[in-house]
C-alpha positions in Angstrom: -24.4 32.7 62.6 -20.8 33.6 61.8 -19.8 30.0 62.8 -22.5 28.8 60.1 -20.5 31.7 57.6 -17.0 30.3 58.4 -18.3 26.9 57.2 -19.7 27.5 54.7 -16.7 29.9 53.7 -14.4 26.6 54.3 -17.0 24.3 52.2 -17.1 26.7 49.3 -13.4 26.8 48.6 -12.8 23.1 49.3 -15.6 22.3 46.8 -14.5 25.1 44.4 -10.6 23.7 44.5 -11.7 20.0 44.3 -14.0 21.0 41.2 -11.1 22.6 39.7 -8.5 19.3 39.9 -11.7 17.6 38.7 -11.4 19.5 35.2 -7.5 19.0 35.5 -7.9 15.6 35.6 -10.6 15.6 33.1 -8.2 17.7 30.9 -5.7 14.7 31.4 -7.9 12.2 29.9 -9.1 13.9 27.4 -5.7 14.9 25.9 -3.9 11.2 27.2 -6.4 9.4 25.0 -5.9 11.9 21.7 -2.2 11.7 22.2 -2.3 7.8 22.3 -4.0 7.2 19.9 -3.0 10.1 17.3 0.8 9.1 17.8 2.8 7.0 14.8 3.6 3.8 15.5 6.4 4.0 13.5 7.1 7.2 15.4 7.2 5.6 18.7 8.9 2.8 17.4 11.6 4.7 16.4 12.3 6.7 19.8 12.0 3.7 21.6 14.9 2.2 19.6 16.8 4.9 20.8 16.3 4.4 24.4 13.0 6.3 25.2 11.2 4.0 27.9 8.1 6.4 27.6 7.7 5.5 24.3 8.2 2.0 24.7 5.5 2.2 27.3 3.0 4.1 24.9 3.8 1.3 22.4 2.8 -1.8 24.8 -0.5 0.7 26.3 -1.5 1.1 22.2 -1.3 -2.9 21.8 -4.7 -2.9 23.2 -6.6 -0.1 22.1 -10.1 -1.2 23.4 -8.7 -1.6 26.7 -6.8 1.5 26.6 -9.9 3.7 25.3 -12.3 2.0 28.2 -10.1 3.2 30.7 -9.2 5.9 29.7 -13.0 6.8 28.9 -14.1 5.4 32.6 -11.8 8.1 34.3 -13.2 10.7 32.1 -16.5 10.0 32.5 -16.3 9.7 36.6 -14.3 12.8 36.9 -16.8 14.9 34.6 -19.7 13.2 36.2 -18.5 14.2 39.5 -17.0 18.0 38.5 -20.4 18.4 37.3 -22.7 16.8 40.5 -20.2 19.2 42.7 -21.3 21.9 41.0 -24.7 21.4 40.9 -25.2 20.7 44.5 -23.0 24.2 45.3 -24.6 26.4 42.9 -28.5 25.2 44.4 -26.6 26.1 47.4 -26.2 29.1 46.6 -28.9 30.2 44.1 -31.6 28.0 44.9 -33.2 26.0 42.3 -31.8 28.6 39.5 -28.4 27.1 40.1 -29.2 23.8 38.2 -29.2 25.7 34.8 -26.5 28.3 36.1 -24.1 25.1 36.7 -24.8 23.4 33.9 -23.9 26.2 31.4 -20.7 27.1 33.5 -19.8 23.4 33.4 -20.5 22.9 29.6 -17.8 25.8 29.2 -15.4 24.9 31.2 -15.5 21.3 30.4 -15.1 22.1 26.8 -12.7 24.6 26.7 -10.4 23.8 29.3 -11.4 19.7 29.5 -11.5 18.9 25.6 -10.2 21.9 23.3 -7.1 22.7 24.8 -5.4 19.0 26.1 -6.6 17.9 22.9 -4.9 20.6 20.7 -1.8 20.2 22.5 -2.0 16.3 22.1 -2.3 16.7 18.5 0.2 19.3 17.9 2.8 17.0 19.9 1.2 13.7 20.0 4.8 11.5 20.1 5.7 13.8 23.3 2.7 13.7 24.6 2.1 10.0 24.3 5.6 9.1 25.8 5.1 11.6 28.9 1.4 10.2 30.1 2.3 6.5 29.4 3.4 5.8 32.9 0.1 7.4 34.6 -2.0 5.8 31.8 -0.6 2.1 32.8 -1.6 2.7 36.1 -5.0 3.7 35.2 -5.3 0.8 33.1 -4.4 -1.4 36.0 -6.7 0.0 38.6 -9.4 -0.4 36.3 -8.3 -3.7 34.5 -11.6 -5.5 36.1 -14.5 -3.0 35.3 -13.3 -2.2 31.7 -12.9 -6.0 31.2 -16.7 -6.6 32.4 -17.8 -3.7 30.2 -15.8 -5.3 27.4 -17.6 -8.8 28.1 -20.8 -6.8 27.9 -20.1 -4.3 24.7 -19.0 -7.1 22.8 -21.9 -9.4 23.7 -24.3 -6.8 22.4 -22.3 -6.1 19.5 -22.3 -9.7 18.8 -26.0 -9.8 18.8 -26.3 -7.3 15.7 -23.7 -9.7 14.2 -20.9 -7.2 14.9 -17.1 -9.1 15.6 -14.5 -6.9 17.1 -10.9 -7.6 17.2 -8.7 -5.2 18.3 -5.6 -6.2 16.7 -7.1 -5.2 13.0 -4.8 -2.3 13.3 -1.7 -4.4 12.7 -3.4 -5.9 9.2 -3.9 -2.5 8.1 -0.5 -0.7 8.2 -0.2 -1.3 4.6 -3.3 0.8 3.8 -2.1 3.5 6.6 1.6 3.9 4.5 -0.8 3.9 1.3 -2.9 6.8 2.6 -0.5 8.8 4.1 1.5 8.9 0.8 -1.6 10.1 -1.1 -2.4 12.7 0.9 1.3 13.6 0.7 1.2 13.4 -2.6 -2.0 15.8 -2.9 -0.4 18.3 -0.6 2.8 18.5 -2.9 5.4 16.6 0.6 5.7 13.5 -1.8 7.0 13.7 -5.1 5.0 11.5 -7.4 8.1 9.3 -8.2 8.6 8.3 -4.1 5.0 7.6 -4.0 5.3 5.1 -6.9 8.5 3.6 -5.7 6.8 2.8 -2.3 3.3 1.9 -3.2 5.1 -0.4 -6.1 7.3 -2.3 -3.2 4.4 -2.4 -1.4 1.9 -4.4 -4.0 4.7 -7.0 -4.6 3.1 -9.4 -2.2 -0.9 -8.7 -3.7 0.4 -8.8 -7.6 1.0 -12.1 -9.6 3.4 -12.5 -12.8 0.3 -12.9 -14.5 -0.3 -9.5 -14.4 3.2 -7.8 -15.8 4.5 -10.9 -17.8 5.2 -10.3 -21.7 2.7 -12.2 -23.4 3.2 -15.3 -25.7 2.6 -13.5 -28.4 5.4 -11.3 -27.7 7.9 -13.3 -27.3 10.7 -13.5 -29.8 11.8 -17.6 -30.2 14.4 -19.3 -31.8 13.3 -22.8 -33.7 16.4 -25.1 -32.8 15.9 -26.6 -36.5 17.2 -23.5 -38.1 20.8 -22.6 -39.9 23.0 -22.2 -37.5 24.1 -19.1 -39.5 20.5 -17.9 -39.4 20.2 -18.2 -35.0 23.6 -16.4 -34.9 22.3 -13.9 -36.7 18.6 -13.7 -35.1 20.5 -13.3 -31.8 22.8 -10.5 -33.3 19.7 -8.6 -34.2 17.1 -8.9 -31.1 17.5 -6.6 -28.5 17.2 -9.1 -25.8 20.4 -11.4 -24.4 17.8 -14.6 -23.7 16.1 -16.1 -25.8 13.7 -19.5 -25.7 14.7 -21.9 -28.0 12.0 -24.8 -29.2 11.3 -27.6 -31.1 8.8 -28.1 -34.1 6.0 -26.2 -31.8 6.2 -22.7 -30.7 4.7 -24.2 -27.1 7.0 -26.8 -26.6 9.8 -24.8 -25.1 13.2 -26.8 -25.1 15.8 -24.5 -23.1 16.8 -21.0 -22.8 19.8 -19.4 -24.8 21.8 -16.8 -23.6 23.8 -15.0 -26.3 27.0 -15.0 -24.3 27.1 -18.4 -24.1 26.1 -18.3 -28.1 29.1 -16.0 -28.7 31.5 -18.4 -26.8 30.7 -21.3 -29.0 30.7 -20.0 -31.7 33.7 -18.5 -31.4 34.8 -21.7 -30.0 33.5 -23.4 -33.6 35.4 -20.5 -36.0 38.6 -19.8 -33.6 42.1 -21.9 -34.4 44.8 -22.6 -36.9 42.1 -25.0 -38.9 39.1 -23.2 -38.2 36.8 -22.5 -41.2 33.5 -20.8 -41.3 31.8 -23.5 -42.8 32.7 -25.3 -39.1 29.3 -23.3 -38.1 26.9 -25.9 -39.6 28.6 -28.5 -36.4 26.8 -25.9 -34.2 23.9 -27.6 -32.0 22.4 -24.9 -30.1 21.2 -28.0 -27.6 24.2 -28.0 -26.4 24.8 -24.1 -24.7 21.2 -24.0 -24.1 20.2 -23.5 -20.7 17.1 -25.8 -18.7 14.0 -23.4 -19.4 12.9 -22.2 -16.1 8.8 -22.4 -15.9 6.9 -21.0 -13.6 3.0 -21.1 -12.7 0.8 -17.9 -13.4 -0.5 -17.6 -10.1 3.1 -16.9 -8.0 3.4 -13.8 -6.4 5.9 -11.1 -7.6 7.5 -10.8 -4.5 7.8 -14.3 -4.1 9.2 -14.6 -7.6 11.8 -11.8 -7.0 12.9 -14.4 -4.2 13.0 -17.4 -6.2 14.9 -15.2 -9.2 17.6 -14.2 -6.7 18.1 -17.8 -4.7 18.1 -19.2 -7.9 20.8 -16.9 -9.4 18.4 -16.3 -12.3 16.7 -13.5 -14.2 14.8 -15.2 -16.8 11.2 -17.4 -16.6 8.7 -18.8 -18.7 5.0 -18.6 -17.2 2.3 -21.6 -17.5 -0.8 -21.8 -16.6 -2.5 -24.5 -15.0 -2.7 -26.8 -18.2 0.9 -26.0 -18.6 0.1 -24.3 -21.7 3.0 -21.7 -22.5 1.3 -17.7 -21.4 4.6 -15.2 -21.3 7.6 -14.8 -19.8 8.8 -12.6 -16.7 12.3 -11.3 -15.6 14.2 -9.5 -12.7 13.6 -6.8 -14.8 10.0 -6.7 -14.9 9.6 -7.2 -11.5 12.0 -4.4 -10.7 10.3 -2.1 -12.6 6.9 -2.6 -10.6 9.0 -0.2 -8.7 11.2 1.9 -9.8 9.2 2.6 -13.0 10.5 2.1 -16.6 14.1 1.1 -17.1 15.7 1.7 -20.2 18.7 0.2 -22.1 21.0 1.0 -24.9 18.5 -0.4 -27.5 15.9 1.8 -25.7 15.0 5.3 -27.6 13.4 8.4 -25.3 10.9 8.0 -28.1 10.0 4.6 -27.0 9.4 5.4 -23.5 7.3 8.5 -23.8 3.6 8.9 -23.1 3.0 12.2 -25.0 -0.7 13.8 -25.8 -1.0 15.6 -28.9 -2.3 19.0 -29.9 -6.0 17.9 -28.8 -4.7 16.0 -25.7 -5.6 12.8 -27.2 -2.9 9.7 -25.9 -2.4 6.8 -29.1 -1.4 3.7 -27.1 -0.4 0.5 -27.4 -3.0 -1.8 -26.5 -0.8 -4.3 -24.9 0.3 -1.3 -22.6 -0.7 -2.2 -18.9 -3.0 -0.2 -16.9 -0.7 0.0 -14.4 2.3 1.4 -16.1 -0.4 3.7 -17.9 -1.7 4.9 -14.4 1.6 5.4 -13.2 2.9 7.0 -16.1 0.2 9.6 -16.4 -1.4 9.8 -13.0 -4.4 8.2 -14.2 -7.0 5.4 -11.9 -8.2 3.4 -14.4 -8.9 0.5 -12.5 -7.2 -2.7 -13.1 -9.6 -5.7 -11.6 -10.6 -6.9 -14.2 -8.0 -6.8 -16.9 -4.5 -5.8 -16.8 -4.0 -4.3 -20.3 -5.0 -1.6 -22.0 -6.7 -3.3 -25.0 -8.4 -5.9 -22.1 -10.1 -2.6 -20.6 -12.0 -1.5 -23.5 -13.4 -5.3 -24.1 -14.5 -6.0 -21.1 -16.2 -2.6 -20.5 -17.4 -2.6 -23.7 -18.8 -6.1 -23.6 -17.7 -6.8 -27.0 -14.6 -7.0 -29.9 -14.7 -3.2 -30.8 -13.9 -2.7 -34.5 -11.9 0.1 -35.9 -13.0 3.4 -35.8 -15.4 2.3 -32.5 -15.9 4.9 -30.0 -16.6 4.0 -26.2 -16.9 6.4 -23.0 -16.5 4.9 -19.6 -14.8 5.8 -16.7 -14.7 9.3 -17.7 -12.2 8.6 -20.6 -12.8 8.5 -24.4 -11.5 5.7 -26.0 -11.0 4.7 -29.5 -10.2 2.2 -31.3 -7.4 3.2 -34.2 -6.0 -0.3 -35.1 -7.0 -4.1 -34.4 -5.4 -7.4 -35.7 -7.5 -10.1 -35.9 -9.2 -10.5 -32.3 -6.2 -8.0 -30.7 -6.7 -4.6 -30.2 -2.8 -2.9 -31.2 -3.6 0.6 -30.7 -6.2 3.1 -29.1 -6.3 6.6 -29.1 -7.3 7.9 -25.6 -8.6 11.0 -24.4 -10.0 12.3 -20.6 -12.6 14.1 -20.4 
């Protein structure tokens, strides 16, 4: 009989203590697969640049998340599986048939208190550290079990495939851009971004998805000089605009002969005037083909980013946008383009007034219907939602289905808009209010 004790006695405590490195490891696991995959890439990145082979490790184990979760989920689920059988069988040992429900409510606390809630706090609260310090036992997980997670990942996807499910684990990488995009909102909500980084990133940022169509001025806009004029009359149009390029055309508005800048105006003219004989009447020899430049067109469709790139290899600020006709639709600069960033940039021939988006007394906004929704969203913190039209004055029409008249209310989008002035099919100005 006290032989039988002493076993027992022996069996007890080695049970009990290989229970208790079961939860350890299951502890392990738990908080190995939060730290991995709650890390920052860019994080990682970073401390790996500096030397830290841990967190070059976590970065080559996160390449492969599928593979990293299976095994990391296998030696979970064996180690809980196997804490809790150990249990079982000493508890009925002990209790008799009671011991089933005695061990599995003893389990189901420990497990998730010391197996889940506390790794995975920690892991969380230091989940670069934590990442970089279980890499090397999590690779040689993933090794040893490199051939049963790859059969269960033959099978998963198999019977994901059947409910017409595709998995690819590298859709991570494709959606950094919406990771930056999110994290900077929710900075942004919780006051850590100012509103002005936000804009400066997300504008960089939509370069690539944004076409000159978009931000260019439109035709209509566009201040032109007719080559057949005095040349006492273009000398003095160029004195007066506030812009230093100008297109220059022949007998049709759309038939766009070269671009002039007023430098290169100044220089021959002076050129024309300067010298012992010089007269002023030597301005009507002027022939503005000669110092005007080769317009530069470009197609509609071109990405701003990939126009930024073409404006600085080709030493240039200044294009003229066609569509697919060739049909004359605006004109884009640097400028613009840098401004899809940075925000508004003003001049010497700017005014504050100009630039400012002010409500009056009943918080109503007047605004130029040629203003684009996303300078208006920017400016004011707004979402009106630019999808289907990039203006102002194209938002209204196409919600409203129609050519409003003056004095037409619309609501939409939980904005009031009205109409206050409209020349011929344009809408010039609208007066809008949030409700």
């Amino acid at each position: 009989m006290e032989q039988e004790l002493i076993n027992l006695d022996s069996a007890f405590w080695i049970t009990t203590g290989a229970i208790l490195l079961l939860l350890i490891l299951s502890g392990f696991f738990s908080g190995s697969e939060t730290a991995l995959t709650a890390a920052s890439r860019g994080k990682m990145r970073t401390q790996a640049d500096k030397g830290s082979r841990g967190a070059q490790r976590a970065l080559d184990i996160t390449e492969d998340n599928e593979r990293l979760i299976g095994s990391v989920l296998l030696g979970n689920n064996l180690v809980n599986i196997l804490a809790t059988s150990l249990t079982t069988a000493l508890f009925t040992r002990m209790f008799g048939e009671s011991g089933v429900a005695l061990a599995t409510l003893i389990m189901t606390v420990l497990v998730l208190i010391f197996a889940e809630v506390l790794p995975k706090t920690y892991a969380i609260t230091n989940a670069e550290t934590a990442a970089a310090r279980v890499s090397l036992p999590i690779s040689i997980v993933i090794r040893i079990f490199a051939p049963i997670v790859s059969t269960v990942r033959w099978f998963v996807r198999g019977v994901l495939r059947v409910f017409g499910v595709r998995t690819d684990p590298d859709t991570h990488i494709l959606a950094v851009r919406e990771e930056i995009a999110g994290a900077l909102s929710l900075g942004h909500s919780e006051g850590v971004v100012e509103k002005e980084d936000r804009d400066r990133i997300l504008g960089a940022l939509d370069l690539s998805d944004r076409t000159v169509e978009e931000i260019m001025l439109h035709r209509s806009g566009i201040e032109m000089i007719n080559s057949d004029d005095d040349p006492q009359a273009i000398l003095t149009q160029c004195l007066e605009s506030a812009h230093t390029r100008l297109p220059v055309y022949k007998d049709d508005p759309e038939n766009i002969i070269g671009v002039i800048h007023a430098k290169d105006l100044a220089r021959q003219m002076y050129r024309l005037v300067s010298g012992p004989n010089a007269k002023l009447s030597d301005l009507a020899k002027f022939d503005i083909n000669e110092v005007a430049m080769e317009p530069y067109f470009i197609p509609d469709t071109t990405s701003l980013d990939d126009q930024m790139r073409q404006f600085l290899r080709r030493r240039t600020h200044f294009a003229l946008v066609v569509d697919e006709y060739g049909s004359l639709e605006g004109l884009i600069t640097l400028e613009d383009i840098l401004e899809e960033i940075v925000g508004e940039i003003a001049d010497e021939f700017d005014t504050p007034e100009d630039q400012a988006i002010k409500p009056d007394t009943l918080g109503c906004y007047t605004l130029d219907g040629a203003m684009t929704l996303r300078d208006l969203n920017r400016a004011l913190d707004w979402s009106l939602p630019d999808d289907e039209a990039n203006t102002l004055a194209g938002l209204v029409i196409h919600e409203a289905q129609m050519i409003p008249t003056v004095g037409q209310i619309f609501y939409f989008l939980g904005y009031r808009f009205e109409v206050v002035e409209r020349q011929a099919n344009r809408l010039t100005q609208l007066r809008v209010t949030p409700m």
